[in-house]
VOGU-3710 file (C-alpha; in Angstrom, 3 decimals, decimal comma):
1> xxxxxxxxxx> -7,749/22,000/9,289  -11,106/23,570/9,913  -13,102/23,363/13,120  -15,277/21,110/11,719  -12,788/18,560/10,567  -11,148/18,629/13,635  -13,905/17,174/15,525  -14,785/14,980/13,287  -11,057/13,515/13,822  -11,328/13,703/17,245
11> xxxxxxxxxx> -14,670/11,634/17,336  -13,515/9,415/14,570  -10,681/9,241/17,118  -12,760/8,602/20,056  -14,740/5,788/18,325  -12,005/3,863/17,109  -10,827/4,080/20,478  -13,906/3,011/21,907  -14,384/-0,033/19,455  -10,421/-1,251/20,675
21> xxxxxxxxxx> -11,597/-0,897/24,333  -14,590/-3,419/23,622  -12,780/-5,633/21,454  -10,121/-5,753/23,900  -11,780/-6,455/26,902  -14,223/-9,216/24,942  -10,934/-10,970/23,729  -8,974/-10,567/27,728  -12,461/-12,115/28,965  -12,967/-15,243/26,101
31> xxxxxxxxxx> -8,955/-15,725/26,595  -9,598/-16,062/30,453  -12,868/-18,228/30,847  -13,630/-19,034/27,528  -15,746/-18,092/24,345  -18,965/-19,653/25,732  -18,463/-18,188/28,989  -18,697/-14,863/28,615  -21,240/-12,265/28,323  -22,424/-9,057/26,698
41> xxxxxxxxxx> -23,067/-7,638/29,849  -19,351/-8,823/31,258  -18,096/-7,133/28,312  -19,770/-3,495/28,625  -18,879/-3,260/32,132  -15,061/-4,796/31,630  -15,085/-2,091/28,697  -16,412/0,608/30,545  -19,487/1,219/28,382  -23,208/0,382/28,795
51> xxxxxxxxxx> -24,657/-2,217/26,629  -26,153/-0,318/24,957  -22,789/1,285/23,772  -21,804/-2,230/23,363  -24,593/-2,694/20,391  -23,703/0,939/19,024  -19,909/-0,824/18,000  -21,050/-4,650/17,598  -24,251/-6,382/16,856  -23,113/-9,584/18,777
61> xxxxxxxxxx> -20,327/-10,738/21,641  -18,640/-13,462/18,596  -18,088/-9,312/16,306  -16,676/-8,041/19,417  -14,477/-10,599/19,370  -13,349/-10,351/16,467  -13,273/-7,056/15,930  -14,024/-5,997/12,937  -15,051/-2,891/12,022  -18,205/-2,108/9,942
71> xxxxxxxxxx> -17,099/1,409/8,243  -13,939/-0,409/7,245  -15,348/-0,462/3,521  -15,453/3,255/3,350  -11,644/3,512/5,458  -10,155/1,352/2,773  -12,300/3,430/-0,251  -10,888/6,605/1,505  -7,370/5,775/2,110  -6,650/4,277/-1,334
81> xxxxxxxxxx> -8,144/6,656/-2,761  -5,762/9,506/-1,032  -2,718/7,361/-1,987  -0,948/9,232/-4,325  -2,348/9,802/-7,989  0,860/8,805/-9,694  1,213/5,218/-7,985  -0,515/2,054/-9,283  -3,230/0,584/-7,495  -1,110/-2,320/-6,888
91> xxxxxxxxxx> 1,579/-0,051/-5,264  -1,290/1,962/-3,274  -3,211/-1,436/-2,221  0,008/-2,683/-0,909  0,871/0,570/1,068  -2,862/0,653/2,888  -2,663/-3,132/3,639  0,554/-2,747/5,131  0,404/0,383/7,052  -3,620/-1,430/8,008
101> xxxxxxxxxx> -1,746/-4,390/9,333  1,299/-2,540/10,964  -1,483/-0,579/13,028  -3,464/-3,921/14,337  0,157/-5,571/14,986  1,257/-2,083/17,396  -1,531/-3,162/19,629  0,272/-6,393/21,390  -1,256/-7,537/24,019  -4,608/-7,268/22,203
111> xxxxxxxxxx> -2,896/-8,923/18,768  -1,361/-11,658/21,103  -4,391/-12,507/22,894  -6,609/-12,831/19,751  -3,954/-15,215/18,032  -4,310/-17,259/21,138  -7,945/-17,334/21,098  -8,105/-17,755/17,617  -5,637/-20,882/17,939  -7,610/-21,994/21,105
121> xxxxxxxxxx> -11,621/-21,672/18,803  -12,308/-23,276/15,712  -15,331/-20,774/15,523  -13,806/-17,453/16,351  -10,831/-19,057/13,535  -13,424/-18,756/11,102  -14,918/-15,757/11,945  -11,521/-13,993/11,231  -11,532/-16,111/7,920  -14,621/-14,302/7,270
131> xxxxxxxxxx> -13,908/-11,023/8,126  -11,069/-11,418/5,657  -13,197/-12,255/2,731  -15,008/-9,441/3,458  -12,028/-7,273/3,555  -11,303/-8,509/0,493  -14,886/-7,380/-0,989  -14,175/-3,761/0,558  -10,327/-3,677/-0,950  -11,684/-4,727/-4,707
141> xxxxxxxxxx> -14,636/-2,279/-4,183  -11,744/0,765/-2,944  -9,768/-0,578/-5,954  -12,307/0,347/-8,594  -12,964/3,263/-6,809  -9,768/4,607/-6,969  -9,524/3,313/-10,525  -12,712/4,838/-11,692  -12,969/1,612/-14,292  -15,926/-0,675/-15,280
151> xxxxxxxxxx> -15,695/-4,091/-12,867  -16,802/-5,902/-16,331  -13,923/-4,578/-18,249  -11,137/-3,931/-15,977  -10,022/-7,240/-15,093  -6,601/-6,147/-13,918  -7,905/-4,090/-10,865  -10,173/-6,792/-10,020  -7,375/-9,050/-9,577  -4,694/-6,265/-8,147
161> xxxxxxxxxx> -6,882/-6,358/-5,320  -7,488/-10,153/-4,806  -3,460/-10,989/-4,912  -3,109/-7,985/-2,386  -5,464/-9,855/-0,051  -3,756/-13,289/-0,786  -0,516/-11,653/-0,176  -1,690/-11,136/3,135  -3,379/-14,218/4,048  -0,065/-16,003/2,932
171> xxxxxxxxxx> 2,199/-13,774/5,465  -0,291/-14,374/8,320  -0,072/-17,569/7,284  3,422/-18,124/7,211  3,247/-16,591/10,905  1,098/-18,658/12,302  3,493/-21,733/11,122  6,159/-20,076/12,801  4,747/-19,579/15,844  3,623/-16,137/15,482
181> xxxxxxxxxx> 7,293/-15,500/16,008  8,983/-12,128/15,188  6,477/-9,211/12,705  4,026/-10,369/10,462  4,497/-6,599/9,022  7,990/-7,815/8,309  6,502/-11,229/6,777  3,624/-9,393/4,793  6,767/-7,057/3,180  8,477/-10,103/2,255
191> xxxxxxxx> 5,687/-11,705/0,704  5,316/-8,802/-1,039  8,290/-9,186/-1,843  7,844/-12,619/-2,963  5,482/-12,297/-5,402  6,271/-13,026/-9,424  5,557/-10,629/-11,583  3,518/-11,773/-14,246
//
C-alpha cells in the first residue's frame, strides 16, 4: 500500500468514525428526551464536534438520526465492483449486503437504540424506509456498474439488484416481528436462503 493510499484509509477511517460518533450521540439524545427535543447544537457538543462539523456529515438533525451516509452510492459501486470477477452479480450483491448489514448490526448499542427509536417515531420509521429506497437506487446503479450492461436491455441485473434489496427488507422485517430477537445477519442469510429460484 502506498503512502498515499494509506492516508486516504486512515481519513476514510477517521470520517466514518466521525459520522458513527454523530449518529450515535443524535440517536442516545432522541432515545432519551425525544425526537422533537433535541438539538443540533446538543448533538455537536454530545458528539464532540462543532456544528459546523455537524453540517460537514449531515445536512439536518432527522439525517443524523438516521444515519445514512451520502458517499454510500460510490461504497456500494466500489465494493461490488471488487467482488470477485468470476461470481454473479447476484452472488456479489448478496455478499456486500450482508457483510454491509453484519457491520451496522456489530455496533449494538447504537443498532439497539435506533430500533427503539424507530419503533418509538412514525417519522424517523419512514426516514429509514427512505434511506432504503435509496439504497436500493445506489445497489441497481453498482449492479450495472459492475455489469458494464445497458439498463434498457439488461433486465436481469436490474432486477438482481431489486430482489437483493427485498431480501433484505424481508429479514429486517421478519426481525422486527420477532422482537428484534437474536441476528438479523443470521435472518438476512436465511432469507437468502429462502428465496426460489426462478
Amino acid at each position: 500500500m502506498t503512502t498515499e493510499a494509506a492516508g486516504s484509509s486512515l481519513r476514510d477511517r477517521k470520517k466514518r468514525d466521525t459520522r458513527a460518533r454523530i449518529h450515535r450521540a443524535a440517536v442516545s439524545l432522541a432515545l432519551a428526551r425525544g425526537v422533537g427535543d433535541v438539538t443540533v447544537e446538543e448533538v455537536a457538543a454530545a458528539a464532540e464536534v462543532s456544528p459546523r462539523t455537524f453540517f460537514n456529515y449531515f445536512a439536518t438533525k432527522e439525517s443524523a438520526l438516521v444515519g445514512e451516509d451520502p458517499e454510500v452510492a460510490e461504497h456500494l459501486t466500489r465494493a461490488v465492483a471488487e467482488r470477485p470477477g468470476d461470481e454473479s452479480v447476484a452472488t456479489a450483491l448478496r455478499a456486500v449486503v450482508t457483510a454491509r448489514v453484519a457491520a451496522l448490526e456489530a455496533d449494538d448499542e447504537t443498532w439497539r437504540m435506533r430500533r427503539e427509536l424507530a419503533d418509538r417515531s412514525p417519522e424517523l420509521a419512514a426516514r429509514l424506509a427512505g434511506a432504503g429506497l435509496r439504497l436500493e437506487t445506489a445497489l441497481v446503479r453498482a449492479a450495472y456498474a459492475r455489469t458494464g450492461t445497458d439498463p434498457a436491455v439488461d433486465l436481469a441485473t436490474g432486477v438482481a439488484a431489486r430482489v437483493t434489496m427485498a431480501v433484505v427488507r424481508a429479514a429486517f422485517d421478519q426481525h422486527r416481528a420477532a422482537g428484534h430477537a437474536g441476528s438479523v445477519t443470521e435472518r438476512l442469510e436465511a432469507a437468502f436462503a429462502a428465496v426460489p429460484h426462478a
